[in-house]
C-alpha positions, 0 to 999 in steps of 0.5 A: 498544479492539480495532483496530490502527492502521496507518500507512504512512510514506515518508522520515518526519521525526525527529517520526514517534515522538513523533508516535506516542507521542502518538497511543499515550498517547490509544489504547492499541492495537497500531501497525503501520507500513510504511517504504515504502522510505525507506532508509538515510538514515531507519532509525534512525527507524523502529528507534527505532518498532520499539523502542516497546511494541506497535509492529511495523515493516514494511520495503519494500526500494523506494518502492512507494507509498502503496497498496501500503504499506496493504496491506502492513499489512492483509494483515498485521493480518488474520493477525496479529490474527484478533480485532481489530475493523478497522483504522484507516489514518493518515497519518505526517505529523501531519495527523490528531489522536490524539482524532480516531483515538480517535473513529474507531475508537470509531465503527467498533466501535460502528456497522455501517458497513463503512467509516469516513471522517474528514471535515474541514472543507474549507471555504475558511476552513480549507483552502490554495486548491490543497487546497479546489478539489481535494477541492471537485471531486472529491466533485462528480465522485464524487457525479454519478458514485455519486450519493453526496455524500462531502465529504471523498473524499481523508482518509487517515484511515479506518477498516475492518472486519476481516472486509472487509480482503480486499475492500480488498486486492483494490482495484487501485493502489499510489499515491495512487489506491488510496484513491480507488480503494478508496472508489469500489469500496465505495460502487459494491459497496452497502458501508456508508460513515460519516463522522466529523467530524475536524480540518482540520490542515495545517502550514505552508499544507500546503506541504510537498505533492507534489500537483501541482495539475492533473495529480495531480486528473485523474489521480484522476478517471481512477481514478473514471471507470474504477472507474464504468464497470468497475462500473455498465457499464449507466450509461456514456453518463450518467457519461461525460457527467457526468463530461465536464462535471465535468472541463471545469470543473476543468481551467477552474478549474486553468488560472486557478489556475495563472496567475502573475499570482495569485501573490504577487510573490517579495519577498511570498512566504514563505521556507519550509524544506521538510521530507522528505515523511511520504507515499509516492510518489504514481507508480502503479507497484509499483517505482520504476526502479533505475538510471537512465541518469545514476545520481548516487549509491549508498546503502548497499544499494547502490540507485542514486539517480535523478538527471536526465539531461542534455545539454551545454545541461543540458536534453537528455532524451536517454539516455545508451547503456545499461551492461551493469550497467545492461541485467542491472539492468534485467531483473532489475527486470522479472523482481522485477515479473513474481513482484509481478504474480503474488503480485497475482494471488492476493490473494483466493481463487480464482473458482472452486470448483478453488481453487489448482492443481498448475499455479498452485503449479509455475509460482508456483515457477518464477517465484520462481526466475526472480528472481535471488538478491539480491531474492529475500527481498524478493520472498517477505516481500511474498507471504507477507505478502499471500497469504491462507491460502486460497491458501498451496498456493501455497507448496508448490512453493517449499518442496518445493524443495531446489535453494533456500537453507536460509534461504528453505525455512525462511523458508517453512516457518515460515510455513506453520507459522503458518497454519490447521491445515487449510491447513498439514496438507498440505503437511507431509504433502508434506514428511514424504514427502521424508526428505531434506528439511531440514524432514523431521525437525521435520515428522514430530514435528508430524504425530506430536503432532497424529496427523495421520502418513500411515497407512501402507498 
């Protein structure tokens, strides 16, 4: 079976191998997994993953969310595995059955739909309330929006073609709502979308959720609203209307659910012990904030952990006055989101037939070197993850520049060496011409071998 699985996985539970090698033992493929910033605390789990056959683990230095860690992984297995069929995304935390991912990727070899989605049955009898009305409201909202009835919108098992990972990369969002976001472009674009019947599993009640009930289902209905009328420009008073009135009727519903007389007294509630959350963090932003006003503890590299502030009532949501460490960290933040930001930007090739320019690669080098030395290695894994060969000019500019570490010239250097002939011949040529360069010597026996040398004039 030709696809690659990928798994995106924030402070996961000790089951996380198992769980894979279970999900191994049905379908022989290649995993990719992406400790999205889980921490110290979490990586002997995710050695203990790098350590099985067949299984390549991917590290965020921060929580960026569940989005960003997706897309971590199909820019990878786009490069890595040229001739896969697609991948097939699954959630870490044991919602979808090994058979289920099997039948998925089974479907998407063997149909021509663009996009797989494993639907599950959402029906009262099978669903916590607070998960049915929200997935129930959702496909309402969607369908009037798309005119297209989708019954399960929010399944993190999905599947997609290889040839379409660039279109999903340049999908906004990084949290939750990339997956609604990258549905609503598909459908919105004509892209085929087919549905595979899967198993509704969800452990302990699905109480484990940081799914807040009103807040999180509005936020992504905000995602489908800006998606339609970025896309069906034509249509805004209908889906306004539409939307309006679907809107109306869940905050209704929510406000019902959300009374405390529809709980159960506490003497009649479950005693649960909660486990650590297998999904990202659902917030939209790239980066969480490192040291907060009232910091509680460090971990061991060094991150603050975000604690809330307080007051001498314990309530106050003033801020203490900023440190002077707290100020530089804070600008060093905005300076690692300002080159995240760019990298962005060139996720796919450029609009027009110019391609990159020697003004893109002089001030992607100039960003890159704005970002202070300790956050630079994560900064650069991200973009040559991401970057498509397309657009790997973009790297000319870093690696011509000797003021930079042997480490991270090689670093970008290897990369280069990894890509597409045509993409990589020249931008060793730049090289060869600087005999001063460290890569100098190892670029003139490639270009020699491959008679790709300057001719001299």
């Amino acid at each position: 079976m030709d696809v690659v699985l990928a798994m995106p996985a924030f402070m996961p539970s000790p089951a996380l191998p198992e769980r894979l090698r279970s999900l191994r033992a049905e379908m022989d493929v290649p995993v990719v997994v992406v400790d999205d910033g889980s921490g110290a605390k979490f990586r002997t789990i995710f050695d203990e993953v790098a350590a099985m056959p067949n299984c390549t683990v991917l590290r965020h230095e921060a929580n960026r969310g569940k989005g960003a860690a997706l897309k971590t992984a199909f820019a990878f297995i786009a490069r890595g595995f040229p001739k896969c069929a697609g991948v097939v995304a699954v959630d870490s935390d044991g919602q979808h059955a090994p058979e289920d991912c099997r039948r998925l990727a089974q479907a998407l070899v063997s149909e021509t739909h663009a996009l797989q989605l494993g639907t599950r049955d959402l029906s009262l009898k099978n669903t916590p309330f607070r998960s049915w009305w929200g997935n129930r409201w959702t496909s309402l909202l969607f369908g009037l929006l798309f005119r297209r009835w989708i019954p399960d919108t929010q399944t993190g098992l999905r599947a997609i073609r290889r040839a379409d990972i660039p279109f999903f990369l340049s999908v906004p969002g990084d949290g939750y709502e990339y997956e609604m976001a990258a549905l609503a472009r598909a459908v919105g674009a004509g892209m085929a979308v087919g549905m595979t019947p899967v198993r509704t599993i969800y452990e302990h009640g699905n109480e484990s959720s940081h799914f807040h009930p009103l807040r999180d289902t509005l936020r992504i209905h905000g995602v489908l609203l800006s998606t339609f009328f970025a896309m069906k420009k034509k249509n805004l008073i209908v889906g306004f209307v539409l939307a309006a009135i679907a809107i109306a009727i869940l905050a209704a519903m929510l406000r019902h659910a959300d009374k405390p007389g529809d709980a159960p007294p506490p003497s009649e509630q479950p005693k649960t012990v909660h486990a650590p959350s297998d999904r990202p963090s659902d917030k939209p932003s790239a980066r969480p904030r490192r040291n907060p006003p009232r910091p509680s503890a460090t971990d061991a590299g060094g991150r603050v952990k975000t604690a809330p502030s307080a007051g001498k009532s314990g309530t106050s949501d003033e801020e203490a006055p900023l440190t002077e460490k707290e100020r530089l960290d804070r600008e060093e933040e905005k300076l690692v989101e300002a080159f995240d930001a760019l990298t962005d930007r060139w996720l796919k090739p450029a609009p027009d037939e110019k391609g990159v320019t020697m003004e893109d690669v002089k001030h992607f080098s100039e960003q890159f070197r704005k970002v202070p030395k300790g956050r630079r290695n994560e900064c650069l894994n991200r973009a040559l993850n991401l970057l498509p060969d397309e657009n790997v000019m973009l790297l000319a500019g870093i690696v011509m520049d000797k003021t930079l570490d042997t480490e991270t010239l090689n670093t970008v250097y290897n990369d280069i060496l990894n890509r597409d002939e045509d993409v990589k011949k020249p931008i060793l040529q730049q090289i060869f011409k600087d005999k001063d360069h460290p890569c100098w010597a190892n670029t003139a026996w490639i270009l020699d071998v491959t008679g790709s040398l300057p001719k001299k004039k």
